[in-house]
VOTOR-914278 format. One line per 4 residues: number of its first residue (from 1); their letters; for each residue x, y, z of C-alpha. Coordinates in pm, 1 decimal. Each point is the difference from the previous one (the first is absolute). Layout:
VOTOR-914278
NUM> a> X,Y,Z; ...
end
This chain:
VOTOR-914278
1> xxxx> -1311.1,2827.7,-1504.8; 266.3,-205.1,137.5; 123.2,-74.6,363.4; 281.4,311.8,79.6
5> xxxx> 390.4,-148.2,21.2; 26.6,113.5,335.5; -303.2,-233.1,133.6; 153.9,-336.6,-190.2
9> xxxx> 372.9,148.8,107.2; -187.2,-85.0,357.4; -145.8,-290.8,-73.2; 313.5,-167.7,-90.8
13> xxxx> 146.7,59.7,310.0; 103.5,-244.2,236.5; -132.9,-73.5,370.5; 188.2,-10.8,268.3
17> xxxx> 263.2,-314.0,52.5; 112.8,54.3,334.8; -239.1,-224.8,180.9; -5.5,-269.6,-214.8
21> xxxx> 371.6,-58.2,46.3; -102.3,51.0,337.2; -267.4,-269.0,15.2; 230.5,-214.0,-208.9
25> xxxx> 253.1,-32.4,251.0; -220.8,12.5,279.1; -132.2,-378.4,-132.1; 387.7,-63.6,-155.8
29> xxxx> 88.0,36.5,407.5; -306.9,-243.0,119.1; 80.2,-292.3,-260.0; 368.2,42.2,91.5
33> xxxx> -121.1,-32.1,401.6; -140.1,-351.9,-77.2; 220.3,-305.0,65.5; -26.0,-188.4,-342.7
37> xxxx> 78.9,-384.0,-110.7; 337.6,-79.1,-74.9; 9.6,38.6,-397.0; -298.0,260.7,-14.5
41> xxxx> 97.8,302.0,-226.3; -201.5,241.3,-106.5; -39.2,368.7,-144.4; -214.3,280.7,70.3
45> xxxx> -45.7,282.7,-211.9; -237.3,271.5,-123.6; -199.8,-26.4,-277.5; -310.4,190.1,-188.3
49> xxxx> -19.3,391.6,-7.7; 284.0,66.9,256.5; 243.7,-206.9,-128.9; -65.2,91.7,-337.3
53> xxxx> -23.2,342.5,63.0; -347.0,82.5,-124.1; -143.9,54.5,324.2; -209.3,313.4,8.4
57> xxxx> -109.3,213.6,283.8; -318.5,-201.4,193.5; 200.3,-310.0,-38.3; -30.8,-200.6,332.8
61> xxxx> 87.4,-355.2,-9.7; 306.6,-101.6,-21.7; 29.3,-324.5,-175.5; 307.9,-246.9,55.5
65> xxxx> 106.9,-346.0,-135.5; 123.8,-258.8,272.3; 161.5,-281.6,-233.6; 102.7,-341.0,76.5
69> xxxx> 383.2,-12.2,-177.0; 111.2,-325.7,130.9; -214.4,-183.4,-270.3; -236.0,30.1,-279.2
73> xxxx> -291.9,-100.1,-240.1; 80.3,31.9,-357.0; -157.4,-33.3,-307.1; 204.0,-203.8,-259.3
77> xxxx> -210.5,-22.9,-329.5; 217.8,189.4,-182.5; 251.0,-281.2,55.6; 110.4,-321.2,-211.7
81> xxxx> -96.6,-292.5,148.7; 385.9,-29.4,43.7; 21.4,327.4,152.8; -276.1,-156.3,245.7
85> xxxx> 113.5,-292.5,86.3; 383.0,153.9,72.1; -208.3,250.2,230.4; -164.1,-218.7,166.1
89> xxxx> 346.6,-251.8,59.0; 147.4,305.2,161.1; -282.3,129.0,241.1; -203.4,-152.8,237.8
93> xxxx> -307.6,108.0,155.9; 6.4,181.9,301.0; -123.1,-93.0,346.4; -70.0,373.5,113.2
97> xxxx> -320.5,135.9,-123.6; -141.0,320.6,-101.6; -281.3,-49.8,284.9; 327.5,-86.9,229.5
101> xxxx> 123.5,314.8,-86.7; -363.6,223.7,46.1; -45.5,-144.7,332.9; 370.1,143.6,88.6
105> xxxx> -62.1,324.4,-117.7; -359.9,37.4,167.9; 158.6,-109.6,307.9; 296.5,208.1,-3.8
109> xxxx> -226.5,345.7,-115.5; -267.7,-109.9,301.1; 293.7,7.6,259.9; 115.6,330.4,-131.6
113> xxxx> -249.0,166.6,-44.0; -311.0,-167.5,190.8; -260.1,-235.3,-111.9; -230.8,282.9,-20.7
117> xxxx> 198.2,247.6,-238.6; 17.8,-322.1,-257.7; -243.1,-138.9,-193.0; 13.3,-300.1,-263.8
121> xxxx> -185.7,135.1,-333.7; -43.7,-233.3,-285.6; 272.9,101.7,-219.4; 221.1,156.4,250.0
125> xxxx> 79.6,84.7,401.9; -144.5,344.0,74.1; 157.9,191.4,249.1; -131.5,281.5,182.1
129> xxxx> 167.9,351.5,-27.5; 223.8,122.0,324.0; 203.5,229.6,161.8; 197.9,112.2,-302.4
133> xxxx> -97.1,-297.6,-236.1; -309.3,-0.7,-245.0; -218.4,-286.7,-44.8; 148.3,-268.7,-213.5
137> xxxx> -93.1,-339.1,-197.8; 224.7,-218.3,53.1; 23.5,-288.0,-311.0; 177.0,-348.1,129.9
141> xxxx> 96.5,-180.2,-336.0; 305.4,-219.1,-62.6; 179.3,4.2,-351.9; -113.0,-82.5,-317.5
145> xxxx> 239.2,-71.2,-288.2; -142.5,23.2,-382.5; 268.3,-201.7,-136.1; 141.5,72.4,-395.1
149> xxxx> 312.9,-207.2,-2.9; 131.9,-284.1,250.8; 348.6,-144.8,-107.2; 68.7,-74.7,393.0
153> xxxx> 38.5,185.2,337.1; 240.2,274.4,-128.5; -144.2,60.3,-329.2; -320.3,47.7,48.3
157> xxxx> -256.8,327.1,-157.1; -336.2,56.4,189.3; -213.4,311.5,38.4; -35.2,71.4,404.9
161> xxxx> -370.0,-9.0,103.5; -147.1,-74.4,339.3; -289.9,-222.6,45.6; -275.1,2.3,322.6
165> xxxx> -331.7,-130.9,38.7; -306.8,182.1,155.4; -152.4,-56.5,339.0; -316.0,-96.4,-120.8
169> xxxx> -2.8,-156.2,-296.6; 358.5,-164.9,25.6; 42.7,142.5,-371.6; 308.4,46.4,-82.4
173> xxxx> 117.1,323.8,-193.2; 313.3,58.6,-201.3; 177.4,330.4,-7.0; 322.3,181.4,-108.3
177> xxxx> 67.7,331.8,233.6; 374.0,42.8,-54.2; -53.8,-34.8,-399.7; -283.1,242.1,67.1
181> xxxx> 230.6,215.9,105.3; 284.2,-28.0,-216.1; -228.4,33.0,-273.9; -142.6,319.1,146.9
185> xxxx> 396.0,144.4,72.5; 82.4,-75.4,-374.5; -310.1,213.9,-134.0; 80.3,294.9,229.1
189> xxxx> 353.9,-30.7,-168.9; -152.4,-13.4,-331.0; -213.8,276.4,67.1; 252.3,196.9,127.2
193> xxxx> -135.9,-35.4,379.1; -371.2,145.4,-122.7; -205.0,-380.3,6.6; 20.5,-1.8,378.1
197> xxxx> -119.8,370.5,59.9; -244.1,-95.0,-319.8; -161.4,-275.4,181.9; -41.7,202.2,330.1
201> xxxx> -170.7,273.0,-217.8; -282.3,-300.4,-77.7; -48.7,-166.9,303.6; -59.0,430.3,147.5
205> xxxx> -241.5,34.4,-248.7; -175.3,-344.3,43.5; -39.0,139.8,358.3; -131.8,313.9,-92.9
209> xxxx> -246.8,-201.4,-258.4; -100.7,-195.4,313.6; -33.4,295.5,245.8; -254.2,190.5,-219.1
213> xxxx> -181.9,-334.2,-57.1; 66.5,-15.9,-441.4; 168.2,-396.1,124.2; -66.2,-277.3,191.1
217> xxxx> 276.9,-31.4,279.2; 72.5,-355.3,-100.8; -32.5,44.8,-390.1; 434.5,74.7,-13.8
221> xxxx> 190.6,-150.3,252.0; 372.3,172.5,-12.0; 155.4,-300.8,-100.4; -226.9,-39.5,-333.4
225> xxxx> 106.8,407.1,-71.2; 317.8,-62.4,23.4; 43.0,-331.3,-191.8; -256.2,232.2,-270.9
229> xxxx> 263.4,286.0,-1.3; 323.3,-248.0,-51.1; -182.8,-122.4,-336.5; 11.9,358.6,-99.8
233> xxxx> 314.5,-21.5,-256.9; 257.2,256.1,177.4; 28.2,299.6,-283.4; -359.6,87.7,89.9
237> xxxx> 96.9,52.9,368.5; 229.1,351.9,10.1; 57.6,255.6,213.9; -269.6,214.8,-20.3
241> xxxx> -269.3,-111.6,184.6; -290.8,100.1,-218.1; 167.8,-117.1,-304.2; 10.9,-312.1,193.4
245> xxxx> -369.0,-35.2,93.3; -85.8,44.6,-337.4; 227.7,-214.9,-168.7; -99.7,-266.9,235.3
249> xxxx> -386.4,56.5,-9.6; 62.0,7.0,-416.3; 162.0,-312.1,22.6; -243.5,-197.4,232.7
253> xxxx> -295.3,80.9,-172.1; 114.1,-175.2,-350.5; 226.3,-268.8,155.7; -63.7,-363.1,43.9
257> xxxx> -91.8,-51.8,333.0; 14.6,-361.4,38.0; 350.3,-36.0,-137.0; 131.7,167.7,345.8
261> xxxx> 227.5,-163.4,221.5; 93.5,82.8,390.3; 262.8,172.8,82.2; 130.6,-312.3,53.0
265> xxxx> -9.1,-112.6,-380.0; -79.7,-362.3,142.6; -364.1,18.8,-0.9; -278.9,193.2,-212.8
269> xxxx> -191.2,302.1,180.4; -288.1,-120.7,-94.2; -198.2,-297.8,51.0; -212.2,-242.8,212.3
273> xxxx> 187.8,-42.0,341.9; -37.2,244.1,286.3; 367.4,95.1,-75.4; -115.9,164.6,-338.5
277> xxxx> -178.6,231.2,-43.2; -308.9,78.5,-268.4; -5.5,184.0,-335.6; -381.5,173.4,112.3
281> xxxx> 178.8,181.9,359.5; 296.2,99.4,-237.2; -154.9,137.9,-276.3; -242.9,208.9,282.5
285> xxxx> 307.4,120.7,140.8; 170.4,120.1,-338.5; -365.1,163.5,-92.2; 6.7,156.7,346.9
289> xxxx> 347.2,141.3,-47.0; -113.4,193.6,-345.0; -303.2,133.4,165.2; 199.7,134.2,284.4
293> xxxx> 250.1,86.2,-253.5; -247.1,190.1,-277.8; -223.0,177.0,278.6; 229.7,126.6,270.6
end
């Protein structure tokens, strides 16, 4: 047996949108409220499953980036030491901090919204839900340049990152949602628009995996499916959805795992920090998959 079209046709729909633009502006309005420091720029955007359209229905937090534009950490051992030291003639470090910056935006999303409705979380500022706004996680970060070439101020190439550190730990984590995204767009164009619908189809039938208790709700976090799917080399992903399944599920099981990237393409899935995840959870989730798959 197989799982019918019309059941993966509804898993790869997407959930509603409406509210997260909702919620997005909602906090867009509270940041813009807030009288800033001369010099302070910043940007706030979506990111995860609503801004990369692969939210599914029972989505519920919203999760946006708050990042610090008006300077930067960088990372410049890809660099010449002349590269370097011509970088470092022409910047200078900045007196305006990233924990400058938090404090701001906890302060300005407290006298927006209330003390109560906000709450500081280790990685992010959790937000309750509201009158016509969902609950949202709210990342403060400033950005983070991976630098590949410095010649001087206008010819310069980096890849754009942001950078935070959590609450408790003060670790700091690296990550890359805008080339997470482009990355994402250019595989639903290769794919003729099916990888996004294609990884919605997945992260439904995690959930229904999960519901009837065949996997551990924390074994495949929707980040780690989707960074799995993008590895999946785009002629296996097509418009039938059951074609799809299987070519993927084929192509899983005799792949090598550990040469996966993110999404990204600046880090490898897998590995020993918490932003990785493990080869045991994903190869559990690909086994669960064919079960589902071979006894529907």
């Amino acid at each position: 047996m197989t799982i019918p079209r019309t059941q993966l046709e509804t898993w790869s729909h997407q959930g509603a949108t409406v509210t997260a633009q909702s919620t997005h502006e909602s906090i867009r309005n509270a940041l813009k409220k807030h009288k800033w420091p001369l010099g302070v720029k910043y940007n706030d955007y979506l990111q995860g499953s609503y801004r990369n359209a692969t939210n599914i229905r029972g989505d519920s937090d919203v999760d946006l980036v708050v990042e610090l534009t008006s300077s930067f950490q960088h990372d410049l051992s890809a660099l010449s030491s002349s590269e370097q030291q011509r970088f470092h003639a022409d910047y200078v470090n900045a007196t305006y901090t990233l924990s400058d910056f938090k404090s701001e935006v906890i302060n300005a999303l407290q006298d927006y919204y209330g003390s109560s409705a906000v709450e500081i979380g280790n990685k992010s500022i959790k937000i309750s839900a509201g009158s016509n706004r969902l609950a949202a996680d709210v990342v403060v970060c400033m950005s983070y340049r991976k630098y590949q070439q410095y010649r001087s101020i206008s010819d310069q190439k980096y890849v754009n990152g942001i950078v935070f550190y959590t609450q408790t730990e003060n670790r700091r984590i690296i990550n890359f949602p805008k080339v997470h995204y482009d990355n994402g767009a250019e595989k639903n164009f290769q794919t003729n628009g099916n990888y996004k619908p294609t990884v919605r189809m997945f992260k439904n039938a995690r959930s229904y995996l999960i519901n009837h208790n065949s996997l551990s709700p924390d074994a495949a976090p929707s980040y780690f499916i989707e960074c799995l799917l993008y590895n999946v080399p785009s002629q296996k992903i097509v418009t039938n959805p059951q074609d799809t399944f299987f070519n993927v599920l084929k192509y899983l099981q005799n792949a090598n795992l550990s040469s996966f990237v993110c999404q990204n393409r600046q880090m490898n899935l897998f590995g020993d920090s918490p932003e990785q995840w493990n080869l045991y959870n994903a190869n559990l989730l690909i086994s669960a998959y064919i079960d589902l798959c071979n006894n529907w």
